[in-house]
N, C-alpha and C positions, 0 to 999 in steps of 0.2 A: 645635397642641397639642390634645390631647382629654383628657380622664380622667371627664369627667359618666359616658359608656358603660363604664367600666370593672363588668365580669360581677360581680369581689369574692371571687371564688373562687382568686384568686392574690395572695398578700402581695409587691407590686414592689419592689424595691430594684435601687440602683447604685451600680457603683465609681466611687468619684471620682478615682482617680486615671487615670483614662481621657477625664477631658475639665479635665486640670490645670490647662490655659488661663483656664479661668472660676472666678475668683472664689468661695471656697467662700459666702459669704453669700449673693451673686447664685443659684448654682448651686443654694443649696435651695429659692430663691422660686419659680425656674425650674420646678425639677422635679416640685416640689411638684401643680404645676397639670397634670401631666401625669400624676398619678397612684402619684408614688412615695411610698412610707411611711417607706422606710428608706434609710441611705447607708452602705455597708461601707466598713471599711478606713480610719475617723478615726482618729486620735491622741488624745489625751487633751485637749488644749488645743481641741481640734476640735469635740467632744461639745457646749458650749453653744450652738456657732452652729447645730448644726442643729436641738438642740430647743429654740432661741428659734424657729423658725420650723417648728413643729410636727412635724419627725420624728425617727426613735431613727435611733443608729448601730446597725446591726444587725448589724453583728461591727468589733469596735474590734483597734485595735494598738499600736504605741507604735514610736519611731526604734530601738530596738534589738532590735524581731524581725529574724531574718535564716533568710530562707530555705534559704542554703547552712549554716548554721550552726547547726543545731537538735538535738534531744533526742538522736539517735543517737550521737551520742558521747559519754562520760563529762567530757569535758576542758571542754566548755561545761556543764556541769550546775550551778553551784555560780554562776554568774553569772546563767546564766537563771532558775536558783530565784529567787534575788534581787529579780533585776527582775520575773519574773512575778508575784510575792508581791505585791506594788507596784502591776502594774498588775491586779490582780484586786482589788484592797482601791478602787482608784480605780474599777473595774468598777461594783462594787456599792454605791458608795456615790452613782455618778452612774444607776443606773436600766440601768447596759448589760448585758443577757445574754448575750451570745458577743463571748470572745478569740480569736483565732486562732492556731493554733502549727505548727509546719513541723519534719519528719523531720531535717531535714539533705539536705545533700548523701553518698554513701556514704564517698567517700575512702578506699578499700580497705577497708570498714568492711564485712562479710558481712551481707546480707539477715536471717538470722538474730539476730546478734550487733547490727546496728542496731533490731531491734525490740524486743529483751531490754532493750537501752541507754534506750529512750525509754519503754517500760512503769518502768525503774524511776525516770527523772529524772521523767514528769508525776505518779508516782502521790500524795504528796506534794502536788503542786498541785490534783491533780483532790479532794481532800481536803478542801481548803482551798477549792475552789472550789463542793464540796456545801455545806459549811456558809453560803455568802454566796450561793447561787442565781445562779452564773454559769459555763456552761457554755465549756471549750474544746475549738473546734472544728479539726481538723487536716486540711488541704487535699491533695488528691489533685494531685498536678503531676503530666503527662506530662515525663518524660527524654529522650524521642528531638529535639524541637524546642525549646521553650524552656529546659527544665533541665535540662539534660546531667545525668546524675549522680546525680541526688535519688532518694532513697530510697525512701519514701512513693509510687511509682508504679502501681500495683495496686490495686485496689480491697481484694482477698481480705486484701492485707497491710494495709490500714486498717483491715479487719473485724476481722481477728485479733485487731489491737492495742486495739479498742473491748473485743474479748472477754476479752482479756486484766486490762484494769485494771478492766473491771467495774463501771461507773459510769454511772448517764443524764447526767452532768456529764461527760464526755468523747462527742465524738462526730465526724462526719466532713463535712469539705465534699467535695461529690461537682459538682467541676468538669466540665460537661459535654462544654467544648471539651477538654479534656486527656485527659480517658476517652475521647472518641474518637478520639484520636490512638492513645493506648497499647493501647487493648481493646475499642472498637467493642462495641457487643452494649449499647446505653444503656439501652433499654429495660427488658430482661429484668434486669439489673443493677438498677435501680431497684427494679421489683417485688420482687425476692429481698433486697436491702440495706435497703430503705429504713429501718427502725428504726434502724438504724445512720448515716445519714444526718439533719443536722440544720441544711444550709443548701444551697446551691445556688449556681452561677457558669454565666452562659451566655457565649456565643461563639459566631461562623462556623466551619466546620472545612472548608477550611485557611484559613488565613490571620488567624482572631481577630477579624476583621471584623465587619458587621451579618450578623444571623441571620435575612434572609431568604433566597428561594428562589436567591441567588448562590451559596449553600452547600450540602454536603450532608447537614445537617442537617433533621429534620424536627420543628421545634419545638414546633407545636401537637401535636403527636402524645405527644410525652416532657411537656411541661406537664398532658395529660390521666392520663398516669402519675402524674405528680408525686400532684395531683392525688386519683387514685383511692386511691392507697397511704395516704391520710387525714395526708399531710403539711399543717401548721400555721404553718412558718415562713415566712423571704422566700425569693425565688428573685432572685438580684441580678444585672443587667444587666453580664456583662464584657467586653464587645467594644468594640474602638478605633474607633471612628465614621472613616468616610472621607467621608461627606457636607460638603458646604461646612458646611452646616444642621446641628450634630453633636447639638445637641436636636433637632430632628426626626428623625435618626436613632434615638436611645433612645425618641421616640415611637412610634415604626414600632414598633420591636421589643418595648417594652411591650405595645401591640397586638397583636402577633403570639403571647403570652405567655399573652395575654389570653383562656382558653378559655373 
């Protein structure tokens, strides 16, 4: 494990639900030493274990996001108000800065007619989430490999909908491995998006793997964007470790992160 050399110039974070097997308490002492600040993707009940042991959850969620299930349809609006209320108030009363929320799946639901849908269920929330200093952030999934379907797969259509509700309390995860499955071109997307961009998810492409040179990604290359575009936040480690050693693989790849 290393993190003394860590440059400082990139805010690390990971998903935990990519190394399930360990123990969330164990898993922040661990990672801790390897450099990471932050862990995406806690739950609410989850939030104390990792800042008793000094780091934020740096984008929270709770058991009833669902990603097939989200803003683009009217029929969940009145549920998810609910609960999002709920866990925006638990957001900011524990110190956490980004919720994450998810388009939906389309469900014969028009590219148009689903952005309309979800500009008018978050706006409401996004509201409610200027007022308590907690931003939600809505994830870019690729549809062709893991989410058949989801709405939210275009970069251009998450800008839109940033543009649309008009708010620095709405903003976009711009998952690396999924954008290059759907639209390649990471880079130049970066540079052009980035304001609109306000967290980060890596990955191997293909396969979601470790992000080194097994992939055809070029990592240090997109982290020196990250980077130059005078981004602030984390950039959180998403890929499934195949390594026996599966912290030493999030080692590597924090390293490799590491510009």
């Amino acid at each position: 494990m290393q993190s003394k050399s860590l440059k400082g110039k990139i805010n690390h974070a990971v998903c935990k639900w990519c190394y399930s097997d360990i123990p969330l308490e164990e898993f922040t002492e661990k990672v801790k030493d390897i450099g990471i600040k932050g862990i995406d993707l806690l739950e609410p009940d989850e939030w104390k274990i990792s800042q008793k042991n000094g780091l934020t959850c740096s984008l929270g969620t709770d058991s009833f996001v669902s990603i097939e299930n989200g803003f683009n349809d009217t029929k969940n609006h009145a549920l998810l108000m609910s609960n999002y209320k709920e866990l925006i108030e638990k957001a900011a009363d524990n110190g956490i800065s980004q919720i994450i929320v998810f388009s939906g799946n389309r469900q014969g639901i028009s590219d148009q007619e689903g952005w309309e849908n979800c500009a008018d269920g978050l706006d409401p929330l996004v509201k409610m989430a200027e007022k308590l200093n907690v931003i939600l952030v809505m994830e870019l999934l690729n549809s062709k490999v893991n989410h058949i379907d989801y709405q939210c797969d275009y970069t251009k259509w998450g800008v839109d909908l940033v543009e649309k509700i008009g708010s620095p309390n709405f903003k976009l995860l711009y998952d690396i491995y999924h954008m290059q499955i759907m639209e390649g071109d990471v880079i130049r997307t970066i540079k052009k998006y980035h304001d609109y961009i306000s967290h980060y998810h890596t990955g191997g492409v293909p396969g979601r793997n470790e992000i080194n040179n097994a992939q055809e990604l070029n990592y240090p290359a997109i982290m020196k964007a990250i980077y130059n575009s005078g981004f602030a936040g984390f950039v959180a480690q998403e890929f499934i470790p195949t390594y026996t050693d599966k912290l030493k693989a999030l080692a590597e790849g924090v390293k490799i992160c590491d510009i």
